[in-house]
Backbone of each chain as nested JSON, in Angstrom:
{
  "chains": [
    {"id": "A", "residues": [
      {"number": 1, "name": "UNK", "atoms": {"N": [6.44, 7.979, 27.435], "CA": [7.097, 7.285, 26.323], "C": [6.343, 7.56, 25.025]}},
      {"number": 2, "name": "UNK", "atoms": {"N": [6.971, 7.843, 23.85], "CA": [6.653, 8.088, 22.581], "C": [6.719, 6.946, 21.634]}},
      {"number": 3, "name": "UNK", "atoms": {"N": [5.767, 6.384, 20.966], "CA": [6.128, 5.439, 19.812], "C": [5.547, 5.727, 18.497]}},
      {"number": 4, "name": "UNK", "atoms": {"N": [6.335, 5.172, 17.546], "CA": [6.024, 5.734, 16.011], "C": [5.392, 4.15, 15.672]}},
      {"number": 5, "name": "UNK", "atoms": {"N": [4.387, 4.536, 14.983], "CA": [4.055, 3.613, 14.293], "C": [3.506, 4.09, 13.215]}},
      {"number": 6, "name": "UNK", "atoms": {"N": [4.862, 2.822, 12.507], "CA": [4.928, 2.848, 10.88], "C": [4.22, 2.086, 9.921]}},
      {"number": 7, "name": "UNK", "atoms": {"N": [3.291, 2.427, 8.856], "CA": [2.411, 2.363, 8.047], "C": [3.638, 1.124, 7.032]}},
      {"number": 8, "name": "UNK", "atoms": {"N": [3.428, 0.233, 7.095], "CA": [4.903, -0.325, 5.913], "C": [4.232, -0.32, 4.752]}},
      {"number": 9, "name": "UNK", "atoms": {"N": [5.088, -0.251, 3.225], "CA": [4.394, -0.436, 2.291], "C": [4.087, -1.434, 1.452]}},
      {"number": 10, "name": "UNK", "atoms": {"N": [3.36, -2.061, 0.641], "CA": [3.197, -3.119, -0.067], "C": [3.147, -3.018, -1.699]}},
      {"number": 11, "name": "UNK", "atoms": {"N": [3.664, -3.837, -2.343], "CA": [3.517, -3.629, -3.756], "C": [2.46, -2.471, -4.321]}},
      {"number": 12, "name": "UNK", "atoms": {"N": [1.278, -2.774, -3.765], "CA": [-0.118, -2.129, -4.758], "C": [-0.335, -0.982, -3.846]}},
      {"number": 13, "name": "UNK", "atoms": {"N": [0.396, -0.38, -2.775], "CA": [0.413, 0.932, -2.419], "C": [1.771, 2.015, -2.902]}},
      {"number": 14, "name": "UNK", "atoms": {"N": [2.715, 1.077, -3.18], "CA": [3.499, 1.015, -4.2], "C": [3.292, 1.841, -5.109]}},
      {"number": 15, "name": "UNK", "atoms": {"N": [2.786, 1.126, -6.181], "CA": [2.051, 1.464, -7.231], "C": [1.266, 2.462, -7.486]}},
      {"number": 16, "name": "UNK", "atoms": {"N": [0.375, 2.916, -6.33], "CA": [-0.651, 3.632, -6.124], "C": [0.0, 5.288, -5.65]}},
      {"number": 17, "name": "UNK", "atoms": {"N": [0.975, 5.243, -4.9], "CA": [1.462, 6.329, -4.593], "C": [2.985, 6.365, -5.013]}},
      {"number": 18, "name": "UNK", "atoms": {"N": [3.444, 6.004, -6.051], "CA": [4.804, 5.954, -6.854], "C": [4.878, 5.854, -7.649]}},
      {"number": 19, "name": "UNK", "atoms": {"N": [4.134, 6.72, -8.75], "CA": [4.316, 6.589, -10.211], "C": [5.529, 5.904, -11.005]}},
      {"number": 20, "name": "UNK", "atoms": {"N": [6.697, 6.207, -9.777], "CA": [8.203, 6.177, -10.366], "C": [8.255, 4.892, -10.336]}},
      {"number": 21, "name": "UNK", "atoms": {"N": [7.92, 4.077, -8.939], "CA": [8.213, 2.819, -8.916], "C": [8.046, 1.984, -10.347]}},
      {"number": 22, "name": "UNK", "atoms": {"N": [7.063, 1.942, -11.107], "CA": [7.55, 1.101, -11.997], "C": [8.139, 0.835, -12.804]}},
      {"number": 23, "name": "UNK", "atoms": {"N": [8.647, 2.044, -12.724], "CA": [9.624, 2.319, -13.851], "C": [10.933, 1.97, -13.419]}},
      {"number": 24, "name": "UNK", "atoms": {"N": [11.089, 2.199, -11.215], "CA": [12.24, 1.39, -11.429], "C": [12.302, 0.271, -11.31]}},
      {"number": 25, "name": "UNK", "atoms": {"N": [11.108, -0.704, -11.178], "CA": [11.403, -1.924, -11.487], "C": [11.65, -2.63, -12.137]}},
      {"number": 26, "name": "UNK", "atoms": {"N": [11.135, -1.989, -13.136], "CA": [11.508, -2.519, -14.817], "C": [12.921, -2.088, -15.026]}},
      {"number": 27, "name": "UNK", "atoms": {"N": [13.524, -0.897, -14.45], "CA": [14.62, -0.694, -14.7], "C": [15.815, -1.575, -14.359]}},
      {"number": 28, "name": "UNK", "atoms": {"N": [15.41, -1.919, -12.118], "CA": [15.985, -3.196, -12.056], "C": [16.009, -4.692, -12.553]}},
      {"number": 29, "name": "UNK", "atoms": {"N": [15.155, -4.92, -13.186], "CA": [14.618, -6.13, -14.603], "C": [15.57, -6.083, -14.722]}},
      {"number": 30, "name": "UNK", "atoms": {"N": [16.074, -5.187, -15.619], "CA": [17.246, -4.893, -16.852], "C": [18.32, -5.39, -16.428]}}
    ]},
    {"id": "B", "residues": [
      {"number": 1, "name": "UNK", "atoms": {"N": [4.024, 22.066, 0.911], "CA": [4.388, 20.911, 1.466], "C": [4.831, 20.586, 2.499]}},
      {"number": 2, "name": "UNK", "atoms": {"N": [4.824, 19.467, 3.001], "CA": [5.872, 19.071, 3.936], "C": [6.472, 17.632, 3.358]}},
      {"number": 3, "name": "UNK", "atoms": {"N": [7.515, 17.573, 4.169], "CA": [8.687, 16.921, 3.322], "C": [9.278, 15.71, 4.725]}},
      {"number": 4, "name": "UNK", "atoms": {"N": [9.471, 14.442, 4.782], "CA": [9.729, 14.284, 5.808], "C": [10.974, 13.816, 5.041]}},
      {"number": 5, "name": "UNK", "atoms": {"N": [12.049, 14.01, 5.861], "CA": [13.666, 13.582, 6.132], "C": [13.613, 12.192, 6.49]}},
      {"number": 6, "name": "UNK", "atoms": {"N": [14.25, 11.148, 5.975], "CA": [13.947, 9.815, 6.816], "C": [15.64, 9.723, 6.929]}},
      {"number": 7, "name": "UNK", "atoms": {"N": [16.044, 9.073, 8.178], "CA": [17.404, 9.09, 8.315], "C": [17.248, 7.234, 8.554]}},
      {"number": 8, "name": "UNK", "atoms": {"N": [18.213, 6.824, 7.593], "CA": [18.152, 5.201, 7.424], "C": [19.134, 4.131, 9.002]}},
      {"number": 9, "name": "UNK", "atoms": {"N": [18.792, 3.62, 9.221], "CA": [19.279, 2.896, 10.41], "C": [20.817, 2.052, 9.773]}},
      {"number": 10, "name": "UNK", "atoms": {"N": [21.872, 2.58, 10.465], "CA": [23.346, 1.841, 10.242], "C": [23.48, 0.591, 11.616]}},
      {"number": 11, "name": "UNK", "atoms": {"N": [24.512, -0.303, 10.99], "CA": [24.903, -1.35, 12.19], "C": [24.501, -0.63, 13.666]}},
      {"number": 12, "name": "UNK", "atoms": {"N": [25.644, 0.696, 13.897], "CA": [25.703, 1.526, 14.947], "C": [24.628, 1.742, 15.439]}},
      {"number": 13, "name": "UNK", "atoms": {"N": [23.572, 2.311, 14.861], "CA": [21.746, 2.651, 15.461], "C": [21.469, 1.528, 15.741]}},
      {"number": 14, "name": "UNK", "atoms": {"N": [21.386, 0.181, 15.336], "CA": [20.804, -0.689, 15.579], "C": [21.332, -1.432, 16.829]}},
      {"number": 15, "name": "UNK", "atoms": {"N": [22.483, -1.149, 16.99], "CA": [23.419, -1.439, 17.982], "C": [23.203, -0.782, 19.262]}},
      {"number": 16, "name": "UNK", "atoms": {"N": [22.531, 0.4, 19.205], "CA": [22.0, 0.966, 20.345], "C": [23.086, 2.063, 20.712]}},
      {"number": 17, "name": "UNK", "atoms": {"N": [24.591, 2.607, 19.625], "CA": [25.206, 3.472, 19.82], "C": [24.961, 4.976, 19.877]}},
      {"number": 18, "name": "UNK", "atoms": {"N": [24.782, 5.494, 21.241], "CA": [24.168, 6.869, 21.256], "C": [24.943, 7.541, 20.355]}},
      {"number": 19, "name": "UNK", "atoms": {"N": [24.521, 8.792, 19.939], "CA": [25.116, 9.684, 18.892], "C": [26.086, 10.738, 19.794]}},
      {"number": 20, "name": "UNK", "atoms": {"N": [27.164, 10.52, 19.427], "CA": [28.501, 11.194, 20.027], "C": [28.239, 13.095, 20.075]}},
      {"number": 21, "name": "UNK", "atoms": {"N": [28.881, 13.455, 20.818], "CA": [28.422, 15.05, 21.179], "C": [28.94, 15.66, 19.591]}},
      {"number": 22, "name": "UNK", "atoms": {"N": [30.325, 15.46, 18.785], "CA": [30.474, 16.008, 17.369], "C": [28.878, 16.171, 16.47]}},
      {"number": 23, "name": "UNK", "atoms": {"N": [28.008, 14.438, 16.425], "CA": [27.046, 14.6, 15.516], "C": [25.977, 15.181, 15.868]}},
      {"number": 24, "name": "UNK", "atoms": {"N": [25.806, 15.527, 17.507], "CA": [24.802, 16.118, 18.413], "C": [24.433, 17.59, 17.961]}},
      {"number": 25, "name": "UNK", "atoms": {"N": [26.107, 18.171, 17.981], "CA": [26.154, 19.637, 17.673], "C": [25.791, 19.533, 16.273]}},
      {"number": 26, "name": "UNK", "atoms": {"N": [26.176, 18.887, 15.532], "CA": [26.102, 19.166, 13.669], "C": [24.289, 19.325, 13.175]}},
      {"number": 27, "name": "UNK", "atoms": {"N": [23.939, 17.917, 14.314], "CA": [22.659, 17.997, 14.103], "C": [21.564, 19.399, 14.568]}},
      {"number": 28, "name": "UNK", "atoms": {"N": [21.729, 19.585, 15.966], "CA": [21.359, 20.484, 16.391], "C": [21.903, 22.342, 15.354]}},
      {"number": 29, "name": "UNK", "atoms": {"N": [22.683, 22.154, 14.907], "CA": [23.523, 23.249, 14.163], "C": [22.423, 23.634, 12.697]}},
      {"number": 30, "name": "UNK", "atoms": {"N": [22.29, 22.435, 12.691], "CA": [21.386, 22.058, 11.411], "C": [19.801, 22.32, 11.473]}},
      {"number": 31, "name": "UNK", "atoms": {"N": [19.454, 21.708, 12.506], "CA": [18.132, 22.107, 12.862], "C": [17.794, 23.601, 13.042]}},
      {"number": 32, "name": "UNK", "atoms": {"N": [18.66, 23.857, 14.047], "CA": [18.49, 25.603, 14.646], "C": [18.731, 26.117, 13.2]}},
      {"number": 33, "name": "UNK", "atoms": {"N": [18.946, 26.023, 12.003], "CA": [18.702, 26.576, 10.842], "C": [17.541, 26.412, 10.52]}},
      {"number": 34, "name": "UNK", "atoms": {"N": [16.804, 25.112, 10.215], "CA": [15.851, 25.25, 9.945], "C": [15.231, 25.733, 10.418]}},
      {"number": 35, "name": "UNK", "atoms": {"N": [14.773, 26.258, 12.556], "CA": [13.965, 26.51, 13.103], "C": [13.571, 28.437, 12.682]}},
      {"number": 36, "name": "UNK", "atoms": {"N": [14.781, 28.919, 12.621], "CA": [15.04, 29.794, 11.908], "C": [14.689, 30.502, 10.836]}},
      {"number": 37, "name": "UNK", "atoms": {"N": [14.788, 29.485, 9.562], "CA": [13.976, 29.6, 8.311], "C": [12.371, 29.088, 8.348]}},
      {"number": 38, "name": "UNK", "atoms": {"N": [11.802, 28.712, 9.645], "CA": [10.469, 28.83, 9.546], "C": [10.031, 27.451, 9.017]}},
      {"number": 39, "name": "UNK", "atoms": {"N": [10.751, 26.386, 9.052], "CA": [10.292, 25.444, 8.17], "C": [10.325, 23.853, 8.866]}},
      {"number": 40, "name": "UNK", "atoms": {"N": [10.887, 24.286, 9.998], "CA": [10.919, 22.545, 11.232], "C": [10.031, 22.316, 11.515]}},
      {"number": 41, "name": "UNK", "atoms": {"N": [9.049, 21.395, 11.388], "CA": [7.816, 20.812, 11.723], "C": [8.13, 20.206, 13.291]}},
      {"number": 42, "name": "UNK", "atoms": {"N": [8.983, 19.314, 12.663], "CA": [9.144, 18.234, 13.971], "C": [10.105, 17.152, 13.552]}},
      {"number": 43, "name": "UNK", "atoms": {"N": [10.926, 16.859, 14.821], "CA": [12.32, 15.8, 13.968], "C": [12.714, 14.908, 15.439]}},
      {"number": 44, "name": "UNK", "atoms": {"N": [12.857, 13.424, 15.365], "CA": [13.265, 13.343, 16.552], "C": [13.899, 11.891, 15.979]}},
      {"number": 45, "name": "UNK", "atoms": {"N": [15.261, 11.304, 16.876], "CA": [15.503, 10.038, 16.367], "C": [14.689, 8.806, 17.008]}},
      {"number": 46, "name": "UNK", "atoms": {"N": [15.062, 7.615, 16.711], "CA": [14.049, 6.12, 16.411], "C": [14.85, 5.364, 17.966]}},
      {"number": 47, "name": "UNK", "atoms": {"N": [14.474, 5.053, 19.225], "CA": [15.372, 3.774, 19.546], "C": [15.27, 2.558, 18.062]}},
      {"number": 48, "name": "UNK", "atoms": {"N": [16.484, 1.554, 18.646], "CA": [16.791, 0.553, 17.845], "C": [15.858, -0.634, 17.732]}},
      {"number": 49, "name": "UNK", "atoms": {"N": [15.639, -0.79, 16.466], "CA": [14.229, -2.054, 16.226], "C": [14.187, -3.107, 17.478]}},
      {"number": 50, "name": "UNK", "atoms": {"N": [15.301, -3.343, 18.55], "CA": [15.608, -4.264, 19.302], "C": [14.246, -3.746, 20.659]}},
      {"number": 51, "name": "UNK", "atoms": {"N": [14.343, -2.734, 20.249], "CA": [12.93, -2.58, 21.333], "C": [11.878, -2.173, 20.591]}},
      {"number": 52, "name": "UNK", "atoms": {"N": [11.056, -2.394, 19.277], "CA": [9.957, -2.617, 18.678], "C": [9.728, -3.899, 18.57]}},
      {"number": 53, "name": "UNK", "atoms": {"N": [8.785, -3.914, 18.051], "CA": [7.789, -4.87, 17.527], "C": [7.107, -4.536, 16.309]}},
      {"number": 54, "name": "UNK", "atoms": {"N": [6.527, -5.813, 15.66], "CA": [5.935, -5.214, 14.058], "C": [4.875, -6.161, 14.753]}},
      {"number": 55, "name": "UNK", "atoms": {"N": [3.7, -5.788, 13.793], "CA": [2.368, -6.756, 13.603], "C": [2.29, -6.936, 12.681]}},
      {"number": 56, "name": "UNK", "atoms": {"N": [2.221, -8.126, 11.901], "CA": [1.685, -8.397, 10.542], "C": [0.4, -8.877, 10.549]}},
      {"number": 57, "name": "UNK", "atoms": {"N": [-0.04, -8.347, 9.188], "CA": [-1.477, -8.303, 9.047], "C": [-1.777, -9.696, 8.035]}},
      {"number": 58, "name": "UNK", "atoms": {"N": [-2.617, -10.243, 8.066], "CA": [-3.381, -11.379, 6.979], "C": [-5.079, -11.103, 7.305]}},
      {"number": 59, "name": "UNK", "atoms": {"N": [-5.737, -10.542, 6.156], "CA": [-7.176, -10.55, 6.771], "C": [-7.664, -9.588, 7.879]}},
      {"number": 60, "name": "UNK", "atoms": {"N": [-8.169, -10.772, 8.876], "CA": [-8.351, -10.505, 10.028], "C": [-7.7, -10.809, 10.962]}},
      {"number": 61, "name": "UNK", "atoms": {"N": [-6.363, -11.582, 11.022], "CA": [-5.111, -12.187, 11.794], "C": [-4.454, -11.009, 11.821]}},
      {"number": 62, "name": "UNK", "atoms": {"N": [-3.708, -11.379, 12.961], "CA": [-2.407, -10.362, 13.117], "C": [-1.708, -11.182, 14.295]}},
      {"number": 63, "name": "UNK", "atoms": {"N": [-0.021, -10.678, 13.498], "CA": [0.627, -11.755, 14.148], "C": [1.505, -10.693, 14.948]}},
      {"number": 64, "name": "UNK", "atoms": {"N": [2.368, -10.435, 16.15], "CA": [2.96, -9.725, 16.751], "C": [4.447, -10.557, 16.592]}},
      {"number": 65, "name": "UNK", "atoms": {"N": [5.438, -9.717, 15.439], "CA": [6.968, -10.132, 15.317], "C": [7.795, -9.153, 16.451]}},
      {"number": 66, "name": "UNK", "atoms": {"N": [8.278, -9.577, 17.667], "CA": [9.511, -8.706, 18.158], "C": [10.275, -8.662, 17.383]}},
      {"number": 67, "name": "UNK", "atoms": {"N": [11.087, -7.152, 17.883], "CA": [12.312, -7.02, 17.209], "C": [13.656, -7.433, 17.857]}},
      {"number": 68, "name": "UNK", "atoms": {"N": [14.842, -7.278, 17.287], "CA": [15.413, -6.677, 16.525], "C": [15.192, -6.772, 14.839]}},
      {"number": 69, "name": "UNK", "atoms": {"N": [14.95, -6.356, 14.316], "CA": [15.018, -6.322, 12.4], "C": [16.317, -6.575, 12.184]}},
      {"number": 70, "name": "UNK", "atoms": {"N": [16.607, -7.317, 10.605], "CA": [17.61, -7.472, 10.327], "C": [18.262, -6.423, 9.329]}},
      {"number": 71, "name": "UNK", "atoms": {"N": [16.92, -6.166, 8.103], "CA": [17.137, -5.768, 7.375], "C": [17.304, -3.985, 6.995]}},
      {"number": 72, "name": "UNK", "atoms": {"N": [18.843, -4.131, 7.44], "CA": [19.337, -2.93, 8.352], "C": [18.983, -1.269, 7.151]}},
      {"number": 73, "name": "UNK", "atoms": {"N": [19.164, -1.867, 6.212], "CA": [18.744, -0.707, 5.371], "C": [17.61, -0.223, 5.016]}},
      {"number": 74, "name": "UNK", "atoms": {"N": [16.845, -0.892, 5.105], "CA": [15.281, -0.636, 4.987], "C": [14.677, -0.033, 6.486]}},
      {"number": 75, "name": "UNK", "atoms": {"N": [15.614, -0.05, 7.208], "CA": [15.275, 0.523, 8.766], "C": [15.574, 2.006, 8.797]}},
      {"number": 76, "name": "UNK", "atoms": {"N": [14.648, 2.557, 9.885], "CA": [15.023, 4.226, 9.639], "C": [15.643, 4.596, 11.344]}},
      {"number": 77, "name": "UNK", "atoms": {"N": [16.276, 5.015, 11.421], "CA": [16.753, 5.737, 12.772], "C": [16.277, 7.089, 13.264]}},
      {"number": 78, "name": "UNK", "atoms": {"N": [15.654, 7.728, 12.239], "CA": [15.439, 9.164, 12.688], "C": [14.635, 9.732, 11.639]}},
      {"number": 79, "name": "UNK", "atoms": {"N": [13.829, 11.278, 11.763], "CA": [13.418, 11.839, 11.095], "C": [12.898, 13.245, 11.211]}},
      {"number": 80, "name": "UNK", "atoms": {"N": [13.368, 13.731, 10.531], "CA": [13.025, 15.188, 10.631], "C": [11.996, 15.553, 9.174]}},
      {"number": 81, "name": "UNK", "atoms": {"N": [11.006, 16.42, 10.197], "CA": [9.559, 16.897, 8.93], "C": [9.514, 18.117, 8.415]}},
      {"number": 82, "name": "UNK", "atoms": {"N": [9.879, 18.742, 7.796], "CA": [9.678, 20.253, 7.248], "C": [8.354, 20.606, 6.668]}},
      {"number": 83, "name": "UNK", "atoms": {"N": [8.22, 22.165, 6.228], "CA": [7.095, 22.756, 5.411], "C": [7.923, 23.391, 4.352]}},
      {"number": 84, "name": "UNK", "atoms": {"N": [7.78, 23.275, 3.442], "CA": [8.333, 24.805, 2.529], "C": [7.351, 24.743, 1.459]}},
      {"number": 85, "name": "UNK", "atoms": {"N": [7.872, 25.68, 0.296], "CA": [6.792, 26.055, -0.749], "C": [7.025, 25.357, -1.618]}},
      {"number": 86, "name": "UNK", "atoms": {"N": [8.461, 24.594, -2.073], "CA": [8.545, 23.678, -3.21], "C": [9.442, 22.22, -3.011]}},
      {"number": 87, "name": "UNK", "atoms": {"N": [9.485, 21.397, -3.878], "CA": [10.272, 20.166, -3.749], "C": [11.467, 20.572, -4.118]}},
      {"number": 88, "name": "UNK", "atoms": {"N": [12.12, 21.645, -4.636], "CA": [13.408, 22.38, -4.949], "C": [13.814, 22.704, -3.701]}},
      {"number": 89, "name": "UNK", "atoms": {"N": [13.062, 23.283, -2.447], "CA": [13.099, 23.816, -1.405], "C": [13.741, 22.469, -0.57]}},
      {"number": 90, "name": "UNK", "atoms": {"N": [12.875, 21.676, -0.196], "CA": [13.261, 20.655, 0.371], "C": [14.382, 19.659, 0.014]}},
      {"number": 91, "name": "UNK", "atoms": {"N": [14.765, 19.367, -1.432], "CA": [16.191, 19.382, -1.525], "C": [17.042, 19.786, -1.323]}},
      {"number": 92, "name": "UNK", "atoms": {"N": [16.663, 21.217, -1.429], "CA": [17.932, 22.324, -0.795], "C": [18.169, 21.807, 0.722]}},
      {"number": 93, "name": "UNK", "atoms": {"N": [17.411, 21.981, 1.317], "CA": [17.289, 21.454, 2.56], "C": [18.091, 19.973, 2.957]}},
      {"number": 94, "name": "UNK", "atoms": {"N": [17.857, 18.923, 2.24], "CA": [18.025, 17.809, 2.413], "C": [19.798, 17.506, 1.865]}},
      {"number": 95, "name": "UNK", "atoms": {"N": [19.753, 18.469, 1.378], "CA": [21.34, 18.524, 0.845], "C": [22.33, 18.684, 1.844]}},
      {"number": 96, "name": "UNK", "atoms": {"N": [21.982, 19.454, 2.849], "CA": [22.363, 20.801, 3.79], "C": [22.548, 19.605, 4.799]}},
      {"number": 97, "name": "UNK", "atoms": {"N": [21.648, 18.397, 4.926], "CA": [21.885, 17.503, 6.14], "C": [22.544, 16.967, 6.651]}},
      {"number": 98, "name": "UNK", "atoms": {"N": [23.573, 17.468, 7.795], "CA": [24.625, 16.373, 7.552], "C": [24.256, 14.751, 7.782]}},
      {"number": 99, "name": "UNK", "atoms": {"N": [26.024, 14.265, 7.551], "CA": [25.805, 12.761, 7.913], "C": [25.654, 12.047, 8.491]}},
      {"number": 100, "name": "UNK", "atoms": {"N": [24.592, 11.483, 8.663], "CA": [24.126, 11.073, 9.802], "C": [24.259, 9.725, 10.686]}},
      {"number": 101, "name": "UNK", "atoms": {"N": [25.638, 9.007, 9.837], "CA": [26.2, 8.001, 10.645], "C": [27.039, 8.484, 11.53]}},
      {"number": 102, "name": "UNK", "atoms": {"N": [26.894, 7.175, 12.606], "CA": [27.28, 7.383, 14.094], "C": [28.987, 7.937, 13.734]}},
      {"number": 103, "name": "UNK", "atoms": {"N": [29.956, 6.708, 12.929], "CA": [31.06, 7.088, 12.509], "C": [31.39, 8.072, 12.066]}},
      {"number": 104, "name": "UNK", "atoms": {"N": [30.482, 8.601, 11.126], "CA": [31.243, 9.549, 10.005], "C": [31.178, 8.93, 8.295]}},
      {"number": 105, "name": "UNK", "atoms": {"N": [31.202, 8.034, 8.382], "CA": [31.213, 7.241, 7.155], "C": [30.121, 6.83, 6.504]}},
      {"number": 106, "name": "UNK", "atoms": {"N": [29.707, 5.913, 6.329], "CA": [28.131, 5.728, 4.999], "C": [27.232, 5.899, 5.906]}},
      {"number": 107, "name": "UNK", "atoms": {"N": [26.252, 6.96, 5.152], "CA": [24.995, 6.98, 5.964], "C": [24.039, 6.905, 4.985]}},
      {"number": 108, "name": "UNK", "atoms": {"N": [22.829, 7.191, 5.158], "CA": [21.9, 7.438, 3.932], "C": [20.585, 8.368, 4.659]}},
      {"number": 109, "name": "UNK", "atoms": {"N": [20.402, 8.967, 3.754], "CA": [18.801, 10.033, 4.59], "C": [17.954, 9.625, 2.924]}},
      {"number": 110, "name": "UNK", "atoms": {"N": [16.563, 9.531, 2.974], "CA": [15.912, 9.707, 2.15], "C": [14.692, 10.523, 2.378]}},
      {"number": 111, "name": "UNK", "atoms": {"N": [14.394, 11.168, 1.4], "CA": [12.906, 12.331, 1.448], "C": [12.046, 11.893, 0.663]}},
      {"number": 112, "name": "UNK", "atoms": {"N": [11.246, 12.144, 1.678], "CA": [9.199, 11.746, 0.978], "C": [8.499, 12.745, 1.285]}},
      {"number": 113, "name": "UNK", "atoms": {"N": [7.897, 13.003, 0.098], "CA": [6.294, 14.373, 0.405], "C": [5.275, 13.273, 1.287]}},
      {"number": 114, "name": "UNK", "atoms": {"N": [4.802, 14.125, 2.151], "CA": [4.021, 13.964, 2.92], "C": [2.484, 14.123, 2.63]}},
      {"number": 115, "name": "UNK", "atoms": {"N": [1.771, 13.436, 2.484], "CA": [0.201, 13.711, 1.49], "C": [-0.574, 14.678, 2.501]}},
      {"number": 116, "name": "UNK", "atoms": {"N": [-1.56, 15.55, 1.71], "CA": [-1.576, 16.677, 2.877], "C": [-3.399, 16.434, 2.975]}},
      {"number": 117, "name": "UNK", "atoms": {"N": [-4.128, 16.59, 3.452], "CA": [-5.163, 16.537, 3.453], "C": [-6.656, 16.66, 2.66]}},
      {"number": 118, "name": "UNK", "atoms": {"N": [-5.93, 17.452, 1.763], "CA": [-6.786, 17.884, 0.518], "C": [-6.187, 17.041, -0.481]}},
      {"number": 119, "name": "UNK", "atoms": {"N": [-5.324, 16.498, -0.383], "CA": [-5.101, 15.618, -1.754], "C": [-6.041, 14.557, -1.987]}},
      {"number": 120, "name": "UNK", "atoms": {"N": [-6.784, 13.98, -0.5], "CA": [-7.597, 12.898, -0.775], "C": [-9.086, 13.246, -1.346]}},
      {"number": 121, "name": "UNK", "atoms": {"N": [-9.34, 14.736, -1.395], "CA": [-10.811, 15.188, -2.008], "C": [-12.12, 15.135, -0.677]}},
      {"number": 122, "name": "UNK", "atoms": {"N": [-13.053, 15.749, -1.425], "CA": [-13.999, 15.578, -0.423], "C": [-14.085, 13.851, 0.13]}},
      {"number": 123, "name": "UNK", "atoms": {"N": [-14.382, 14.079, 1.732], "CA": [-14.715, 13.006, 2.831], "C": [-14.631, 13.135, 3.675]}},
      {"number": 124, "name": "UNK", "atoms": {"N": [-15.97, 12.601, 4.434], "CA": [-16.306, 12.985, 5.66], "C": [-15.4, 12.415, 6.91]}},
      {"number": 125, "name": "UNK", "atoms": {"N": [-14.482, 11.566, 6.259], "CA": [-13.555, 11.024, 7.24], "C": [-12.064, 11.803, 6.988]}},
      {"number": 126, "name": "UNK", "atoms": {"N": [-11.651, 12.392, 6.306], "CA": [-11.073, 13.315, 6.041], "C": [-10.981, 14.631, 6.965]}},
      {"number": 127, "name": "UNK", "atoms": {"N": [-12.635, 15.016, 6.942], "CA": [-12.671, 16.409, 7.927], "C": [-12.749, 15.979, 9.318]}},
      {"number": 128, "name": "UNK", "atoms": {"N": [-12.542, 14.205, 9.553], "CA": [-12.659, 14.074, 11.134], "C": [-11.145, 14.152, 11.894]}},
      {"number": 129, "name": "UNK", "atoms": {"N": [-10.229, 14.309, 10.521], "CA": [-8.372, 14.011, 10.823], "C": [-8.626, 15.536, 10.953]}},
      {"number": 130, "name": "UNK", "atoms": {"N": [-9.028, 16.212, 10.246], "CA": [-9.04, 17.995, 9.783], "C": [-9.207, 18.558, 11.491]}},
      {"number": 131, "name": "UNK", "atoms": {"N": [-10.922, 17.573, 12.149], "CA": [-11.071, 18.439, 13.581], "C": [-9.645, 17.946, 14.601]}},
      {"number": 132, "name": "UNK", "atoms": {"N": [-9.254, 16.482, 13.972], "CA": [-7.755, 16.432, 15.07], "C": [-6.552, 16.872, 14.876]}},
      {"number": 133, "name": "UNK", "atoms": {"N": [-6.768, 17.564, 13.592], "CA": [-5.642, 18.662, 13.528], "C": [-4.238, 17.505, 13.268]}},
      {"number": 134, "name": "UNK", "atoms": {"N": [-4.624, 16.444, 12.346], "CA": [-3.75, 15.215, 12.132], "C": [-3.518, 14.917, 10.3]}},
      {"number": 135, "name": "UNK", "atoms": {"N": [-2.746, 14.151, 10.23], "CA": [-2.709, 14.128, 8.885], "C": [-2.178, 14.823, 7.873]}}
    ]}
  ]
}
């Protein structure tokens, strides 16, 4: 049997590896 | 790079609906291209969250949530990993995918670069993923 285990992400890894993200959050703000 | 394919989990995946022989061939049709162009890492689909489990973390706690998940879009069903030389490449690619709901109807795939080993810089814990040939 094979299992994946997934790393989930959190705001401040977010941030850290998604330059884009904040931009779309601010975008969803809007 | 490598590029992983994330194929998003519909009612149907979560439901435990095997994938009908039409999306079997499309998929497989699809792959044997990539295997072809030199660029399939590795791709395989997800059983349904109904047989995972999550752990959540606090600290030093950890709590063990069974599944099923609800939150059907944020769930992935499948994934296929490529190599190529650019993020133009792997769109091309990701374009090419078919759809990957059980029906035929709304699906969603999303693509993420994969961080490669040298992006994190010198560390000695770095070259210990390097001897397992991981990462």
């Amino acid at each position: 049997m094979r299992f994946m285990v997934l790393v989930k992400a959190n705001k401040e890894t977010k941030e850290l590896i998604e330059p884009e993200f904040k931009e779309q959050e601010k975008r969803l703000r809007r | 790079m490598r590029f992983m394919i994330v194929v998003k989990a519909t009612k149907d995946s979560e439901a435990g609906v095997m994938p009908h022989e039409k999306i079997l061939g499309e998929m497989a049709k699809y792959h044997e291209e990539l295997q072809k162009a030199g660029v399939l890492l590795d791709a395989s689909g997800l059983q349904a969250t109904s047989k995972g489990w999550r752990i959540k973390y606090s600290g030093q706690k950890r709590t063990v949530v069974d599944g099923p998940f609800t939150e059907a879009k944020e769930l992935i069903a499948g994934y296929t990993i490529i190599q190529v030389k650019s993020k133009e490449e792997a769109m091309e690619w990701a374009r090419r995918f078919p759809n990957p709901s059980l029906d035929g109807k709304e699906g969603e795939i999303e693509v993420r670069q994969l961080f490669e080993l040298d992006d994190f810089g010198p560390s000695e814990a770095v070259e210990r993923f390097r001897k397992m040939d991981v990462g």
